[in-house]
Structures are given as C-alpha cells and as structure tokens.
VMD Tcl script that draws the C-alpha trace (Angstrom):
set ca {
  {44.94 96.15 81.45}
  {41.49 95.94 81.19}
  {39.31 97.83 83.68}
  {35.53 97.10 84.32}
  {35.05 99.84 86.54}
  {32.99 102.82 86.02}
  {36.14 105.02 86.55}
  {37.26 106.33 83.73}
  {41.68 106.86 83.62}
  {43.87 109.34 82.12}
  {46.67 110.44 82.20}
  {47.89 112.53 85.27}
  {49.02 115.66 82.77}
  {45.63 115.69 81.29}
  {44.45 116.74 84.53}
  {47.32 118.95 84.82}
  {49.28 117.12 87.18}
  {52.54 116.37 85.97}
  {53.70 112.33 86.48}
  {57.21 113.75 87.86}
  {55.34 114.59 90.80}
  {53.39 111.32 91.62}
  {57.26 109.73 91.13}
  {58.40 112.52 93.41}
  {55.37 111.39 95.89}
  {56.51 107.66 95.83}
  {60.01 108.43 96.67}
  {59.15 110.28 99.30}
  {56.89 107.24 101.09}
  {60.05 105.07 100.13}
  {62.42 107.34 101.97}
  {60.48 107.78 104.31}
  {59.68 103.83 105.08}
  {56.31 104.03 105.34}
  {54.27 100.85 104.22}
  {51.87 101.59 101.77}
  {49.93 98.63 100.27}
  {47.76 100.75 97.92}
  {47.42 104.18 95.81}
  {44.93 105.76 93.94}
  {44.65 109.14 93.13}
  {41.66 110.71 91.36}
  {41.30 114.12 89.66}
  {38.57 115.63 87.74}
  {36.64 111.93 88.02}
  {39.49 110.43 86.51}
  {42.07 107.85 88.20}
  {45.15 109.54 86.73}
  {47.43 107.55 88.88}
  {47.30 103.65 90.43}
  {49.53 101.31 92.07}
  {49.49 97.81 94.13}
  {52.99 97.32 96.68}
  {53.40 93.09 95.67}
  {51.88 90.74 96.71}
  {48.98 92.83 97.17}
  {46.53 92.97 94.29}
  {43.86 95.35 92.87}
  {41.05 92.59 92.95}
  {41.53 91.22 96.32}
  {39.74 93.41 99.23}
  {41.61 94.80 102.18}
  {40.13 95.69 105.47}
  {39.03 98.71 106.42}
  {38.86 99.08 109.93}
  {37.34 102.39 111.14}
  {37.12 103.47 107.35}
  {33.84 101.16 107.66}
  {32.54 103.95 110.22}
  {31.85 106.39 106.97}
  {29.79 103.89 105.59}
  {27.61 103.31 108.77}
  {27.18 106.69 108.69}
  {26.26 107.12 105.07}
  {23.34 104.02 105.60}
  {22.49 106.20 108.65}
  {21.78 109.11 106.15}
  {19.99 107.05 103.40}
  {18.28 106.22 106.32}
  {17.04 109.55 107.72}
  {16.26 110.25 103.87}
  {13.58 107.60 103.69}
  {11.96 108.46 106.86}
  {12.99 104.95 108.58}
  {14.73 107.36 111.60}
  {15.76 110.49 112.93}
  {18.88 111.73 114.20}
  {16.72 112.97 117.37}
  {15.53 109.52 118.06}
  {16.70 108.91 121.43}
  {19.20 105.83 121.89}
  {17.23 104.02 124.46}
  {14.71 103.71 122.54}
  {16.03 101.28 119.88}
  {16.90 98.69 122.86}
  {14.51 98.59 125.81}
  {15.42 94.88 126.95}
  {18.77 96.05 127.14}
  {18.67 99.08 129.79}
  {20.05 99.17 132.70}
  {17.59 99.33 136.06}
  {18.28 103.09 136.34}
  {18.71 105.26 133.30}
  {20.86 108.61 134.07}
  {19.27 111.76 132.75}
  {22.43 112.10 130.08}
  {22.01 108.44 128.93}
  {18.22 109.77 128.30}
  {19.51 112.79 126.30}
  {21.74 110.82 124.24}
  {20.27 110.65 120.57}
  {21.37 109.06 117.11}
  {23.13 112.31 116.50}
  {25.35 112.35 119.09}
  {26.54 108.59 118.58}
  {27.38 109.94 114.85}
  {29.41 112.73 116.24}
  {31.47 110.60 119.11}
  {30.03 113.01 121.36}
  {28.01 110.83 123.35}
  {29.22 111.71 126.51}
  {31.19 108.80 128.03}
  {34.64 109.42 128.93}
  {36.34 106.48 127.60}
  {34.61 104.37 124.77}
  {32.63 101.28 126.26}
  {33.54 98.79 124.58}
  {37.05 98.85 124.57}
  {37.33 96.86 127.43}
  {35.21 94.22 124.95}
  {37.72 91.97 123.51}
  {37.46 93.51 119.64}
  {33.49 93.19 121.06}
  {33.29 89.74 120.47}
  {31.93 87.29 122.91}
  {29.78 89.85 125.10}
  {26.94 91.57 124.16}
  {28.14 95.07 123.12}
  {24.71 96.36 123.06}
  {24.39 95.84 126.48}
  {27.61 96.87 127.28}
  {27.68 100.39 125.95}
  {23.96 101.08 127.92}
  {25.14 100.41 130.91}
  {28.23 102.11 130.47}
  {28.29 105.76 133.25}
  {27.66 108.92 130.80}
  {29.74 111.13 132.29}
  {29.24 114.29 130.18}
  {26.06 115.70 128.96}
  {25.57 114.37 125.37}
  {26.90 116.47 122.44}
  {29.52 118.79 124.49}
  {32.36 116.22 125.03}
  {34.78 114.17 122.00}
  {35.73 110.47 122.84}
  {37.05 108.45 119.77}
  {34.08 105.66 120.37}
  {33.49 102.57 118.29}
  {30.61 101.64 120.16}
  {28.72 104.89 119.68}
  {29.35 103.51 115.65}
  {28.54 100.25 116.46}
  {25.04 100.92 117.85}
  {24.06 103.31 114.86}
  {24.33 100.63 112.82}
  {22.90 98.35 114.94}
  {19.80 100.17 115.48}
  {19.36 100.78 111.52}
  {19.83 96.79 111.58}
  {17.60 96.00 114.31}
  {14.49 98.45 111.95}
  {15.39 96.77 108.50}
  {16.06 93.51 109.76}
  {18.66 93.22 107.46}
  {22.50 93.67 107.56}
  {24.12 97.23 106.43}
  {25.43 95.55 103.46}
  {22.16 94.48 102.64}
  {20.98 98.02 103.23}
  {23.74 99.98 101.89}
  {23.67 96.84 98.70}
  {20.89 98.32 96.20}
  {21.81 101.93 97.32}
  {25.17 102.45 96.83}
  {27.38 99.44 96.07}
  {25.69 98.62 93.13}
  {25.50 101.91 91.27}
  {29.02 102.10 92.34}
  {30.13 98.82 91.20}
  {31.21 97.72 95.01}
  {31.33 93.78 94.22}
  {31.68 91.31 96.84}
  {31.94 94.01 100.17}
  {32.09 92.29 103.53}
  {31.56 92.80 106.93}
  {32.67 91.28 109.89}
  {29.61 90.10 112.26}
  {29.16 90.68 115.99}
  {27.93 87.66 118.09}
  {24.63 88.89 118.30}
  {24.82 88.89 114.41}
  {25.21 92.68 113.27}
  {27.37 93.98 111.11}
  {30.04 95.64 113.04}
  {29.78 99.13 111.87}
  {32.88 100.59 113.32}
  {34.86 98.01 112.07}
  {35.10 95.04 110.03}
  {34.15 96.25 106.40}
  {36.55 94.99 103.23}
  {36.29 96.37 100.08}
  {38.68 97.08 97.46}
  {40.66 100.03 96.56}
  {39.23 100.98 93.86}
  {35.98 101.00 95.86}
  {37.46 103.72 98.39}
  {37.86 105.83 95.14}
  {34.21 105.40 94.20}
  {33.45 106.33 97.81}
  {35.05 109.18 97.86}
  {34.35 110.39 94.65}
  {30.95 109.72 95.79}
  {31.03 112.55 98.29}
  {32.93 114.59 96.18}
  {30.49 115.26 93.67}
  {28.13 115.70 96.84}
  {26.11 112.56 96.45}
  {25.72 112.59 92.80}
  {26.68 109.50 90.62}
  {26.17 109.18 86.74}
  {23.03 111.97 86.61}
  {21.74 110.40 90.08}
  {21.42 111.57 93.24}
  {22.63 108.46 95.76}
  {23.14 110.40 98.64}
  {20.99 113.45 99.59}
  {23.64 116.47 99.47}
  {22.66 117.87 102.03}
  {23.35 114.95 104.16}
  {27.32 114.65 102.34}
  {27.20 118.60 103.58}
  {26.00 117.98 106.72}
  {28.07 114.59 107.43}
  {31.59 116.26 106.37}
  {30.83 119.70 108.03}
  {32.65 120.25 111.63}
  {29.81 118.46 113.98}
  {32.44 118.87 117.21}
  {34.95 120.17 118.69}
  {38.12 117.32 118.71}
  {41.12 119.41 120.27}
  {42.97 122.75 119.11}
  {46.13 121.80 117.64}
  {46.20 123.76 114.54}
  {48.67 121.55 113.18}
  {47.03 118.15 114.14}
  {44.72 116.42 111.28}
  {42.95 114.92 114.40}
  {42.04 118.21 115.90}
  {40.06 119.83 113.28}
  {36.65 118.79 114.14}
  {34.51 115.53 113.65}
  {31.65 115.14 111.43}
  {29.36 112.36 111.42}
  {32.14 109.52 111.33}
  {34.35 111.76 108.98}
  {37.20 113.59 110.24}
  {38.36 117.33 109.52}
  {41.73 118.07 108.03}
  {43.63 121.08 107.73}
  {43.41 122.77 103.93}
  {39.95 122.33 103.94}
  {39.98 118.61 103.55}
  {38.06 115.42 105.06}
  {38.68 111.99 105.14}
  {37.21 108.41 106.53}
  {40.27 106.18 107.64}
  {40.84 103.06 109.91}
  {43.67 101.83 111.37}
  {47.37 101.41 110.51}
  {46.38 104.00 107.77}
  {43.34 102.85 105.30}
  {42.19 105.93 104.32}
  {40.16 107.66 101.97}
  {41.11 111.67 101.60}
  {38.15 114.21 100.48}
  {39.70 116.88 98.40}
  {36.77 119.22 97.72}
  {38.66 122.35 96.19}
  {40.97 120.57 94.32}
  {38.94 118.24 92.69}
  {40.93 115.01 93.95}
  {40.26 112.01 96.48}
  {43.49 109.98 97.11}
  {42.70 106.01 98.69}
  {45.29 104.26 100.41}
  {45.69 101.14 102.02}
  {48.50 100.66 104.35}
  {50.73 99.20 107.36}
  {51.69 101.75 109.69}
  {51.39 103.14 113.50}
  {52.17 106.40 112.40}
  {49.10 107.22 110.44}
  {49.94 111.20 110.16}
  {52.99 110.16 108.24}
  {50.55 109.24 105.47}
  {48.78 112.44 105.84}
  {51.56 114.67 105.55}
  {53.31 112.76 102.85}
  {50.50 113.35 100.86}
  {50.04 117.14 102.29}
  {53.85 117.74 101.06}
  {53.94 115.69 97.95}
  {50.55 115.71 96.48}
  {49.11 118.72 97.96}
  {50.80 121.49 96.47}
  {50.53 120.23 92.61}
  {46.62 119.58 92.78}
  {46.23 123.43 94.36}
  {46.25 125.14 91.10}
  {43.33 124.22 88.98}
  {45.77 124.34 85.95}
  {44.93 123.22 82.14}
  {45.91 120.13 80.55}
  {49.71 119.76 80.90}
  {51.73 118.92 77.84}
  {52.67 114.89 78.66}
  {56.29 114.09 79.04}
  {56.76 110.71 77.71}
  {60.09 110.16 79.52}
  {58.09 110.90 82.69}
  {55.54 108.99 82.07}
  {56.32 106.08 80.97}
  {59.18 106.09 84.12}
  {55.58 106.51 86.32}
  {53.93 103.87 84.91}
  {57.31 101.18 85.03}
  {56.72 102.36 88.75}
  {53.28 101.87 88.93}
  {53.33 98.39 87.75}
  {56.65 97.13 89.48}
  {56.10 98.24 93.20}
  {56.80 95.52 95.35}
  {57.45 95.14 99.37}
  {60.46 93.23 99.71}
  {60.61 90.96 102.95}
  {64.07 90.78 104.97}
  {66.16 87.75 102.78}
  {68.82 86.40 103.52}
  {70.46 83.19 101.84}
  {67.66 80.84 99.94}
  {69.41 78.14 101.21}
  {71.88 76.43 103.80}
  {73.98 73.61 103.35}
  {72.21 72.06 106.45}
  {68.80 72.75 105.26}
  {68.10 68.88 103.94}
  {69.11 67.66 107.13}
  {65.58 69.11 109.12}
  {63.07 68.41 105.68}
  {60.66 66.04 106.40}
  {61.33 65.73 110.29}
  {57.95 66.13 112.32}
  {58.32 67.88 115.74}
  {56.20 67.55 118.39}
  {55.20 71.09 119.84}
  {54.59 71.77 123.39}
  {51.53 73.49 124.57}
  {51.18 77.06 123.10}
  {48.30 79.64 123.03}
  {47.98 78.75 119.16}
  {46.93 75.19 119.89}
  {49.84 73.96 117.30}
  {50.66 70.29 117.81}
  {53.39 69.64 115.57}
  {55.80 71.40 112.68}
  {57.54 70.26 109.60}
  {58.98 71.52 106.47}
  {59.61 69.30 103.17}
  {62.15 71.45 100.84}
  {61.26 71.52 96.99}
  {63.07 73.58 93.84}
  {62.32 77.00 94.62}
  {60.08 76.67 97.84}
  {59.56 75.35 101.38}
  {56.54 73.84 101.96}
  {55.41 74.39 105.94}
  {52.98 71.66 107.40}
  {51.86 72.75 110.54}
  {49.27 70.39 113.05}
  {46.00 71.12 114.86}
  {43.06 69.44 115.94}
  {41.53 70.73 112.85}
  {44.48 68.60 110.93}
  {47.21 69.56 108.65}
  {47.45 72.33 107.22}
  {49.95 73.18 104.59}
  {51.90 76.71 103.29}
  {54.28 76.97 100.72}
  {57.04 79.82 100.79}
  {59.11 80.79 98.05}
  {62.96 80.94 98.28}
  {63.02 82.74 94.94}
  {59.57 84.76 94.74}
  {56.78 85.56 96.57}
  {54.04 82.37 96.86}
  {50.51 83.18 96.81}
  {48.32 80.32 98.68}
  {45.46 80.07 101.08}
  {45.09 79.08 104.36}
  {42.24 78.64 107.05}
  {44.75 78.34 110.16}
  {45.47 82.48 110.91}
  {41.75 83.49 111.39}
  {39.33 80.17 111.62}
  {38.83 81.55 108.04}
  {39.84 80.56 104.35}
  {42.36 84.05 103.41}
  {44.51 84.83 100.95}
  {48.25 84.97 102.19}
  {51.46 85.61 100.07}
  {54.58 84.00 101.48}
  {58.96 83.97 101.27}
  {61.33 82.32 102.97}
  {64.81 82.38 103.43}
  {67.96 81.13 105.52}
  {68.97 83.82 108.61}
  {72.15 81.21 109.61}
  {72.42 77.14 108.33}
  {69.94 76.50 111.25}
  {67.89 79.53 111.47}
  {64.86 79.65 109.36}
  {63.38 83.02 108.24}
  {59.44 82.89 106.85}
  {57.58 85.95 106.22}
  {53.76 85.45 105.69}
  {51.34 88.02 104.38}
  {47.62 87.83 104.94}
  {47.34 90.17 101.80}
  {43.43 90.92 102.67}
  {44.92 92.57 105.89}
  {47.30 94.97 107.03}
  {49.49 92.49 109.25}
  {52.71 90.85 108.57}
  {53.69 87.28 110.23}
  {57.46 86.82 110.92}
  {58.37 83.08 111.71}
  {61.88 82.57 113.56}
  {62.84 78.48 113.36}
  {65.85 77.77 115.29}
  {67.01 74.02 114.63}
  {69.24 72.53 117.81}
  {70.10 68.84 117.30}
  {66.51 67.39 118.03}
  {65.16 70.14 119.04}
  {63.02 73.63 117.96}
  {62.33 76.86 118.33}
  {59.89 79.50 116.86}
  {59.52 82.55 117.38}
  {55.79 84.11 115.79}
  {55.72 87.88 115.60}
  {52.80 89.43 114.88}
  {53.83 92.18 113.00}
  {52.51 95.75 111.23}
  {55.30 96.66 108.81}
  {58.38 96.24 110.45}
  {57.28 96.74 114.44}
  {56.19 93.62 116.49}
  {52.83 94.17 118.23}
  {53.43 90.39 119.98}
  {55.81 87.63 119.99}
  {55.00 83.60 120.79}
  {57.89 81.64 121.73}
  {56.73 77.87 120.81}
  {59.31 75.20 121.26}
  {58.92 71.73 120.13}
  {61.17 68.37 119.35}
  {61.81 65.88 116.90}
  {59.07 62.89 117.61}
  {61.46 60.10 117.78}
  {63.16 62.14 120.20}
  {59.69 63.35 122.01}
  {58.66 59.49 122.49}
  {62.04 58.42 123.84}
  {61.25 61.03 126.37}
}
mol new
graphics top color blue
foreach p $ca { graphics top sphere $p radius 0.5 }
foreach p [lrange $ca 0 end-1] q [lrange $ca 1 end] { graphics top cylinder $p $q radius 0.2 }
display resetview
C-alpha cells in the first residue's frame, strides 16, 4: 500500500514490540465489545501497527469532537508565541458589545488562562443549555452566564470556556483556526483537507466540530511528543507542549480515574505519566512520553475508560521496557497484518431475503407527519441490494443497501450535508425489514426497523452509538392508493 505520509512504518519488533501483543490487544477490544473504528500505534516515530474496522477507511476523516479542544489550544499557544495575546488578557476584553449591564468581580478576573484550564469558575458549563450552540449567540451566552467561583480554583468540564478561546484568537486574526492553525501546523504535518464545524456567528467551533483523519491524530501526537519539534523544526514552542500537558488543575482525587489526574490546557492527565486529547464516544489521541509511543483511536462507545484501560492492560505493559529490536516472528506477523487488513464491523443480519420481499418493491407510502419531515418511503429490490427512496421537500433522495456486502454511497438527507455513509440490509421476519446505515465520517450508527402490514408501515429510526440507542422515531405511513382512498 502506498503511503504519502511523512510517517515512516516498520515493523512492530523493530521497535521491540512483539506483533503477538498488538493481536493480543485486538482480541481483547473484541472480547470485550468495544467499537473501535480506528488504530494506530506509533513507536520510536514509526507507525509499527495500523488498522481501519470496515466500512471505515484511512482516507476519509472522522470527527473529533472534544479532541478539536487540543488544537484550539495549540493555535492559542502559536498564538501567545507571536505576541498576538496573552494568557493574562482578561476575557471581557475580547467582547465589549457582548457584556452584560453588570460585570461580577470574578467574571472580571477571568483571563485566557483560566478558559484553557476549565477553571473558569462557573458551576455548570454555559452553553450546555445551547442546543449543540447553534442558533443563539454563544458568545453572549457564556458572558452573561453567574461565575460562581473565583476563576482558576474550581474544575467544570466547559466547552464554552474552549469555544471562546478560539473565538477570541478568531475575532484578532480575522480568520478561522484552520486558517490559523493551516500554514503552522497542518501543512508541515501533512493535515490535508481538516474541517471544522462553524457556529452561527461564523467561528470555528473550537470545542467541537474538527475532522481530520487518523493518521493526522498520529502526527498530532507525535507532534507533542517530540515536544514541538517536526523534521529539524520547531512548530510548537516546547515550552508551551510543557506547559499545555503539565497538571494546570486540580480535576478530582480518584487515583484510579484517568479523569481525575489533573487538566492541562485542553489536555487531560492520565495515570502512568501519560496525557491525551479525546472527544466523545472515544476519539482519542494518547501521549506516551516515557515510552516513546502515541496510540490514535477513533471509536463508538459510552464507556470511554474502556478504551483507556484496554490499552493500559494490553499495550501498556509491552511499550514499558525500552527493549532492542526484537527478532520478527513471521508466523506472528504476517497473522497481525491478515488482521490488520481484514477488520470489519459486522451489522446484525439476518436472512438477505424473504419470500414476500417482491410483494412491497416499488410500492410508495405516504408518511404521516414526523419530526424528520419524511413524506413518503419506497424500496425497489435489485441482485444483491435494496435500493431505499425516501421523500422530502428537498425531493428524492436515494440509498442503496447491500444484502450481500457493505454499500458505500452518499447522501445529503442525515445532516443538510453531502456525507459519506456505508450501508446493509437484511430480512428480520418476511415482513420486517432490517437496514443498518453508517455515516462513516462519524461515530453514529442508524438502525431502520420496516414493518410491512397489508397497506400499511412502520419504521422504527434509532439513532444509535454502537449497539445502544440514544433515540428512537416511530414514523408510520401507508400505501398511496390506499392513503387517497382514505
């Protein structure tokens, strides 16, 4: 396979990890059923270990979520570099217009420091009553939000405190923090095509929204790990990665906790002397200084410390030893790699057909009103697929699910935005249709129920990470002859 990427690869046992033990790792995430969508792990500079979960790919981007927060906070430190800002600079300074008529003495004290270190002193982050922050102006809302606490002595989790750092390095470039964070670090990295989601006054997000690639988490991380040095240049001052990654605050006193250890500026502690950026349902990138290793993952999961300790108990205790170049098992190896290059995430199948399955194709059902604004369903059956036309008033808008085989398409209908999806399909009973659709760019999972009744239909839409529902829509509809009779 070729690889342009500045990453050089090797194998594991020349960096004295032995490839039983990245096996051993993957059997343990199997066993365990957690979701992972991505692995890379890095020793010594060298990717000594890769693998995509089908139908995700290695050159399609997956989002980031709070992961995006270490990048803010890198621009924020390019930032302080060049002189464009201090991390004394008081908050309310950046946004006059947006004040409210009183300003409390803490939300005076609060500076850009203590948004980097979630210890701006609210008790509860303000925008989480902000619908994902869209829609309102967040600015706004996290200014006139009380401060309870006096700035710097009190933890809150607080995507808003993220949110304004970068918008206040936006608001003094003028530009986005792609655009800032572009000629800086993306490019000498050889981060291609990075996005980030927008807020409605036009920032990127900060805490959220970034999608990059796997392999670009690596590069990140490795980033840090060689303190802000890349190819003989110094990207990031290193004493800002020291600073950044050091304990910053207080975040609880579980010794056993990953999320107690302390909080940097938007980069966690771990126990064994580690640090990490990661995001939701468990995108993470893992900072391994004394063992000379970064692991990235991308993943589906609520139970994010699962991924944490697998990697703790399976990874953890090989990389310890900084041993010589192993001798390389070829048995082992080449098993690794067959594994590397065959992972797959199997949806739920049943039968890939029914003997009743012609007599629904090509019927058009009129839905009834439903909080996805669908007006009408059909399915037209082929060879080895099912090809879904669902109604708007956008149009039609057509996805094709393989009986056989995972189907790689696009559609615009999930997000009001053109996304890769990879879909199956399969029979549950003769009249109960079973889809499974993948927006591979993201961490979720779309189960479709169809129940066919004489004229008549139901689905059932879960909303889905890995195999727990966050939210279910009922939509029933029937056949149109039948709906204009009525």
């Amino acid at each position: 396979m070729n690889h342009p990427s500045v990453l050089p690869r090797c194998t594991p046992e020349h960096q004295g990890i032995s490839s039983d033990i990245i096996s051993r790792f993957l059997d343990m995430i199997h066993e365990q059923g957690i979701e992972l969508h991505s692995f890379m792990a890095l020793r010594g500079g060298y990717i000594i270990a890769e693998g995509w979960w089908e139908p995700y790919r290695e050159d399609l981007p997956h989002m980031m979520f709070s992961l995006s927060k270490s990048f803010t906070s890198t621009a924020i430190g390019l930032a302080v570099h060049e002189g464009l800002l201090s991390l004394d600079d008081k908050v309310i300074s950046f946004f006059p217009e947006e004040l409210p008529n009183t300003v409390s003495e803490h939300l005076e004290a609060m500076t850009l420091r203590h948004l980097l270190m979630m210890g701006t002193g609210h008790d509860e982050d303000p925008l989480q009553k902000l619908s994902g922050a869209l829609g309102e102006n967040s600015i706004e809302a996290f200014l006139q939000a009380p401060v309870t606490h006096e700035p710097g002595t009190h933890f809150v989790y607080n995507n808003g405190a993220t949110y304004m750092a970068g918008a206040i390095l936006q608001k003094l470039t003028g530009g986005s923090l792609i655009d800032y964070l572009q000629p800086r670090i993306f490019e000498p990295l050889g981060i291609m095509n990075a996005t980030w989601e927008k807020c409605p006054l036009g920032y990127d997000c900060g805490g959220w929204g970034l999608s990059i690639k796997t392999e670009d988490i690596a590069k990140f991380g490795q980033l840090y790990l060689q303190h802000g040095q890349w190819k003989g240049e110094q990207l990031i001052p290193s004493e800002w990665v020291k600073e950044a990654t050091a304990k910053q605050i207080s975040n609880g006193d579980d010794p056993n906790n990953d999320w107690n250890q302390g909080y940097g500026y938007q980069f966690w502690r771990c126990r064994h002397g580690i640090y990490r950026g990661d995001g939701a349902f468990g995108q993470f990138c893992i900072i391994m200084p004394e063992q000379d290793a970064v692991i990235a993952i991308t993943s589906a999961t609520n139970q994010m410390d699962e991924v944490l300790n697998a990697v703790w108990d399976g990874l953890l205790p090989a990389f310890k030893e900084a041993t010589p170049p192993l001798l390389t098992d070829s048995k082992d190896f080449d098993f690794l790699q067959n594994r590397l290059s065959s992972l797959t995430l199997e949806p739920t199948i049943y039968e890939n057909t029914s003997p009743r399955a012609q007599e629904w194709s090509d019927i058009t059902y009129l839905l009834e009103d439903n909080p996805l604004e669908l007006n009408t369903f059909s399915y037209t059956l082929a060879p080895t697929s099912i090809v879904q036309t669902v109604g708007n008033a956008a149009g039609n808008h057509q996805i094709v699910y393989g009986t056989e085989n995972w189907i790689e398409g696009k559609t615009s209908i999930l997000r009001k935005i053109t996304e890769c999806i990879a879909c199956r399909a399969s029979w549950k009973q003769e009249n109960i249709l079973y889809l499974t659709l993948r927006p591979v760019e993201t961490p979720f999972q779309i189960n479709i129920t169809l129940t066919f009744e004489e004229h008549n239909l139901e689905m059932s839409i879960s909303n889905c990470i890995g195999s727990k529902s966050m939210e279910t829509i009922i939509i029933k509809g029937s056949a149109m002859a039948e709906a204009k009779e009525a």
